[in-house]
Each structure stands twice: as structure tokens, then as C-alpha cells.
N, C-alpha and C positions, 0 to 999 in steps of 0.2 A: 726377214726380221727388221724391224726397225732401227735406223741407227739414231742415240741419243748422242747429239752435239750440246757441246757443255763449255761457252767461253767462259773465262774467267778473267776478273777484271781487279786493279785494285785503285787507290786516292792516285788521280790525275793520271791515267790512265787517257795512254795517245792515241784520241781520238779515233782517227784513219787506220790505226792499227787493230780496233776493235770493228769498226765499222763494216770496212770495207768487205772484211771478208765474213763478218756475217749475212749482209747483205748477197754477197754470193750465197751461201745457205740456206737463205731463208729464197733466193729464187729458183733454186735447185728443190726445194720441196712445192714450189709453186710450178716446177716443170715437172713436176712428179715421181721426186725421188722421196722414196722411204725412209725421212727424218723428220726431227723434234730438236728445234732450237729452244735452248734456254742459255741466259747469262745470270750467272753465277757470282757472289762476291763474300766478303768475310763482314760486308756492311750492307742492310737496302738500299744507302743510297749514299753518292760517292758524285766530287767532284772529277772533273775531264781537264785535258791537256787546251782546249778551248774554254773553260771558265763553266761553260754548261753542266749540267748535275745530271746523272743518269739515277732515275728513279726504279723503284718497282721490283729491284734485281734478288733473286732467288739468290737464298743463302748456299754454303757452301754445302752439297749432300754430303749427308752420313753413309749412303753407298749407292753406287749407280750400275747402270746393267752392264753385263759384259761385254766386251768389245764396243762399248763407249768411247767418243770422241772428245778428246778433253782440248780444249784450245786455248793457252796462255796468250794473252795480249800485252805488250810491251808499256811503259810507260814513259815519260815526257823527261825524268830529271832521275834517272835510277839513283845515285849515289843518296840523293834527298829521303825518294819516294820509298826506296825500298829497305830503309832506314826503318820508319813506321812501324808500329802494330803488326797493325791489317797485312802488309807483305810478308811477315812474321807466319800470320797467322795462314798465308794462303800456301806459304812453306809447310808449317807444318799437315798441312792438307795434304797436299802432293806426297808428302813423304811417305803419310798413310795409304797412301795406293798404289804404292810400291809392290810388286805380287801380284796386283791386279791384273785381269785380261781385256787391258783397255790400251787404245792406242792416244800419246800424246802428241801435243803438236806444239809448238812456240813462237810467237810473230814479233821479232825486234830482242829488248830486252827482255822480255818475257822466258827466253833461254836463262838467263840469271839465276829467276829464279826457279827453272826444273834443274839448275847445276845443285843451288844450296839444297832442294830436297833429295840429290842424288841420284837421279835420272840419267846424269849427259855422262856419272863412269863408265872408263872405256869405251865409250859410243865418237862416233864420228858425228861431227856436230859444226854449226857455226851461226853467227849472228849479224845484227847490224856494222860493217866495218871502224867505226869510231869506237865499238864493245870491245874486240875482240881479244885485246890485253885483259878486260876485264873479265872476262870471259871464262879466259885461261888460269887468272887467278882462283874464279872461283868454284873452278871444277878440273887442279891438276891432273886427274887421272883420264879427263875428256881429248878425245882427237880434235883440236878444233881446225877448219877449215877455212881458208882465207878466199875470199873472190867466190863464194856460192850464193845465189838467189836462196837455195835450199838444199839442206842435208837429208836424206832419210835412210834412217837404221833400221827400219822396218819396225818398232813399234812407237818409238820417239823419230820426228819429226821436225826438225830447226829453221828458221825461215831468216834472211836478213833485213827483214820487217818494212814498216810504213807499208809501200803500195805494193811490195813483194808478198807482203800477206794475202793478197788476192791472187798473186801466182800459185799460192800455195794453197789457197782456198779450191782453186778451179783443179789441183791438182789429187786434192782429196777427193774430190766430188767425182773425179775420173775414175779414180782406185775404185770408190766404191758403189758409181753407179752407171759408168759406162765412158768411152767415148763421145755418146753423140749427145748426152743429155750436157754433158761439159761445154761442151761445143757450143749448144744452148745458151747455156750460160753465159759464156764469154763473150757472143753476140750482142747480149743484151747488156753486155756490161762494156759493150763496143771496146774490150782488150783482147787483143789475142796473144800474140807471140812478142814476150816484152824481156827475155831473157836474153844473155850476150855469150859469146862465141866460149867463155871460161866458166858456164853454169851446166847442169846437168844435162843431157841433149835433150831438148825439145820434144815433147813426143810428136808420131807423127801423125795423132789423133786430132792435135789442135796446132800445126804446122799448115804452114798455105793459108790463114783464115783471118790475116790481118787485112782485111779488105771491109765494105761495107757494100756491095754488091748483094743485092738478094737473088739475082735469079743465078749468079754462082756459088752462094750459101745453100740454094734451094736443091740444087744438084749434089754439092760435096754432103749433106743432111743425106742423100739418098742413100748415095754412094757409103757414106762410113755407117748407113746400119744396115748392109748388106754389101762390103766388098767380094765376098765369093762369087757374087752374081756376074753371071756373061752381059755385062751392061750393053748395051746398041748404043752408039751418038744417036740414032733418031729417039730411042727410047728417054733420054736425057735430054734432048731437046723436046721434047712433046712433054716433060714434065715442066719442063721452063718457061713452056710456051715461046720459045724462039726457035728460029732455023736452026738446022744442025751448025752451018758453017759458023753461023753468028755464033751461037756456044762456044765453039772451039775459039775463035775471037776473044770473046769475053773472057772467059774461064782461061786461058794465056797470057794476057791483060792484066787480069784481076790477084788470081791465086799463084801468078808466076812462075808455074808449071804446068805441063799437057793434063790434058784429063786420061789419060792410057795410064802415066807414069803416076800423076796422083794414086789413081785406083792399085797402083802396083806398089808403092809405096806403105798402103794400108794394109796388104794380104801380105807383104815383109814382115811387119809390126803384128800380124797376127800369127803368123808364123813362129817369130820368135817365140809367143805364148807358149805355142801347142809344143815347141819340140822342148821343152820344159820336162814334157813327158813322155820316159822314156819308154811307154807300150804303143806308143805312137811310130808307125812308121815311115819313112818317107816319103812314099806313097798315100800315105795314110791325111800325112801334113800337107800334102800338097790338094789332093779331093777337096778338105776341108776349108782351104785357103782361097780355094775356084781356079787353079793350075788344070791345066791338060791333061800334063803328066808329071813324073817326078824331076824329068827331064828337064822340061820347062821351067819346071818352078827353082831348080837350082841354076838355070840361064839367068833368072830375073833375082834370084837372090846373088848372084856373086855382083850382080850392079850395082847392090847396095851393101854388104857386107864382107872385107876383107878374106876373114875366113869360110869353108865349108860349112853348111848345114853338120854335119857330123861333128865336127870341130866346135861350131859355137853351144853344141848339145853337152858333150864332154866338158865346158870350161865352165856352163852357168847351171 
């Protein structure tokens, strides 16, 4: 099914905050993901946080499909901007889609205004750090979170905005179209791992890829759309066109970690998925993962996870 991305913009509207992470979007359907960008406004046409005028802009819908992607973009001077009409008006938008089976999302101040239409109650949430009083005012009954890139409550979405909106962009484009086409992305958008030690852990889909190395992006590409695979170093070097030893070099070098442990890292990460479900057995998790045995695969999960596979099944 297609997914309809739906920014929303309103008068001086920040710039970077809209941009960026459409721009992730719109390369995300040009890597081949099953979306339709539009930007959205309560005006056709509306100045920017830069003096430039965004034209053309599709009015606000009267209704959109289900599980639609709705994306609030922040603005440049909120106490000013969101004074106005038009932020009024893009309030009472939101508020009407309330019920809906859509997921929202917010980059900077943009959280404000899904607080005023009632979105961030009771929700774990947070914003641009200079907001976050603001924040709190104008959604007491919201959890707001200090020191996050990004919140996600599973249908509302909070971002601490500017260039964090493209963390949060490549983070969508994960949820709903994979690992590796993200991965993609992020390449081309030369960002990769830009979050700090007090943000949500990093997945470890788009971990290791802050490098510009191609022939070790052309490897970790292999590797994450098929970690269960019994990879060979020759088989990874013969896609690289280098020596095995020299791989190993590079890919150490570059990605900061073995190519064994990388690949092992990623059938953790997919692991955690599958034991999600509980007709899944351990043995079951493990075949799936490309483990030996079950044996195995709980040797190489206790290296990376405190507790039991049984234990992390019963807590999440």
C-alpha cells in the first residue's frame, strides 16, 4: 500500500526544518519506496524562515488515507508565528484527525502545535531544547522529555527539530520501508549516525555507516539485505572487488568494527523482531537469524544483550 506523506507547513516556516527531511522522502521514493509526497498548508503560498516564498502548496485535506504520514514542520519565531490565523487554522486541522488511523510526526516547534490540537495528552514527547518550557505549557498533560533527538509513542512521533528532522526522517523511512533502503538514503544524504550517547539507541541498521567508503558501503548493502546468509570474506570480497585481507583492512578502518561482528550485530537486531512473537521458537529465532543452533545464537546474543533471549521475550 502506498504510503501518503503529508508535510505541513505554516507563515515562516523553518526553512531546514521542512526541507531537509522532505528531501529524505522524496529520495526514499526515488530509491523505491512506496510513497507520495505532498506539502500541505492553510495558504498556497506562504513566506519561509529565509525571506523565500513556497508556492504551489496543496491545501489542508478534508481527509486522507489511512495510515497516512502527517509531518508538522516547525517555525522560526513560534510565540509570533503561531499567534496568526493560519497556525489557528492548521490547529484546528489536526484536532479533526483526532480518531484517525494516521501516524504523526513533528520537527522542532511543530510539536506546539500537535500539543494545542491535543495529540502529545499523556504521550511521551519532546522538542527543540530552548521549547521545552514551552512545550510543557502548552500540553500539561504531555510527558515531555528532555535531551531526545526523538520521542516515539508509536503513533505520534516528536523530533528536537532543525537537522534532527532528517534523523527523524531516515528514521521513518526505516519503520516503513526497510533497513537498507534507509541506509540508502542516508548515504546520499552523506549523514549517518548523528545522535549522542542520551538519545534513543541508534539502530543498528544505520550504525557503523558514518564513513564514505564505497566499497565498504557496497559490502555492509549486501550484508544488511541478507544477514542470515553464511557470508564467506571471499564471497564479500569478490563483490568488492578487493582482496579478502584488504576488506578486512578497509571494513576495520572504515566501519570501526569486524565484518563477523558487524554481520552479528544485525541477526541480534533481527532477532529482537522475531522474538516479538511468541509462536516463534528458539530454535525457530535462531534458523531465521542464520545461527547454527540455538545454542549459538544465545552465545552471540548474551554479547550483545544483558539479559536472556527468554527474558528480553517476557519484558517487550
Amino acid at each position: 500500500m502506498t504510503l501518503a506523506v503529508c508535510f505541513v507547513v505554516t507563515p515562516n516556516v523553518l526553512l531546514l526544518d521542512y526541507a531537509g527531511p522532505a528531501e529524505a522522502m522524496r529520495m526514499a521514493a526515488e530509491a523505491g519506496a512506496d510513497l507520495t509526497v505532498a506539502t500541505c498548508a492553510p495558504v498556497p503560498t506562504l513566506a519561509t524562515s529565509m525571506g523565500v516564498t513556497l508556492s504551489g502548496l496543496a491545501p489542508l485535506p478534508e481527509s486522507l488515507p489511512d495510515n497516512a504520514l502527517v509531518i508538522v514542520a516547525g517555525n522560526a519565531r513560534e510565540e509570533l508565528d503561531y499567534a496568526r490565523p493560519e497556525a489557528q487554522q492548521v490547529v484546528d486541522w489536526l484536532a479533526r484527525q483526532r480518531g484517525r488511523a494516521l501516524r504523526l510526526a513533528s520537527i522542532c516547534s511543530g510539536a506546539l502545535l500537535l500539543a494545542r490540537a491535543g495529540w502529545l495528552d499523556a504521550r511521551p514527547c519532546t522538542t527543540h531544547h530552548a521549547l521545552l518550557e514551552m512545550l510543557r505549557d502548552s500540553a500539561p498533560g504531555a510527558r515531555v522529555m528532555d535531551d531526545r533527538v526523538f520521542v516515539d509513542d508509536g503513533q505520534v512521533v516528536t523530533s528536537a527539530g532543525i537537522t534532527t528532522g532528517i534523523d527523524l526522517a531516515l528514521y521513518l523511512i526505516e519503520h516503513h520501508f526497510g533497513p537498507e533502503l534507509a541506509a540508502r538514503v542516508a548515504r546520499r544524504l552523506v549523514m549517518y549516525a548523528r545522535r549522542g550517547p542520551n538519545d534513543p539507541q541508534l539502530s543498528p541498521w544505520l550504525a557503523h555507516r558514518n564513513h564514505l567508503h564505497p566499497v565498504v558501503h557496497k559490502v555492509q548493502d549486501a550484508i544488511t539485505r541478507d544477514p542470515a546468509r553464511r557470508w564467506t570474506l571471499d564471497e564479500l570480497a569478490a563483490l568488492a572487488h578487493v582482496g579478502p585481507r584488504h576488506l578486512t583492512r578497509l571494513f576495520s578502518r572504515h566501519a570501526g568494527i569486524g565484518i563477523v561482528a558487524y554481520q552479528q550485530s544485525l541477526r541480534i537486531a533481527r532477532a529482537r523482531q522475531l522474538l516479538a512473537d511468541p509462536a516463534l521458537s528458539m530454535e525457530r529465532v535462531a534458523e531465521q537469524c542464520g545461527f547454527a543452533s540455538a545454542r549459538d545464537f544465545r552465545r552471540v546474543w548474551a554479547m550483545h544483550v544483558d539479559a536472556s533471549p527468554r527474558a528480553h521475550r517476557s519484558t517487550h
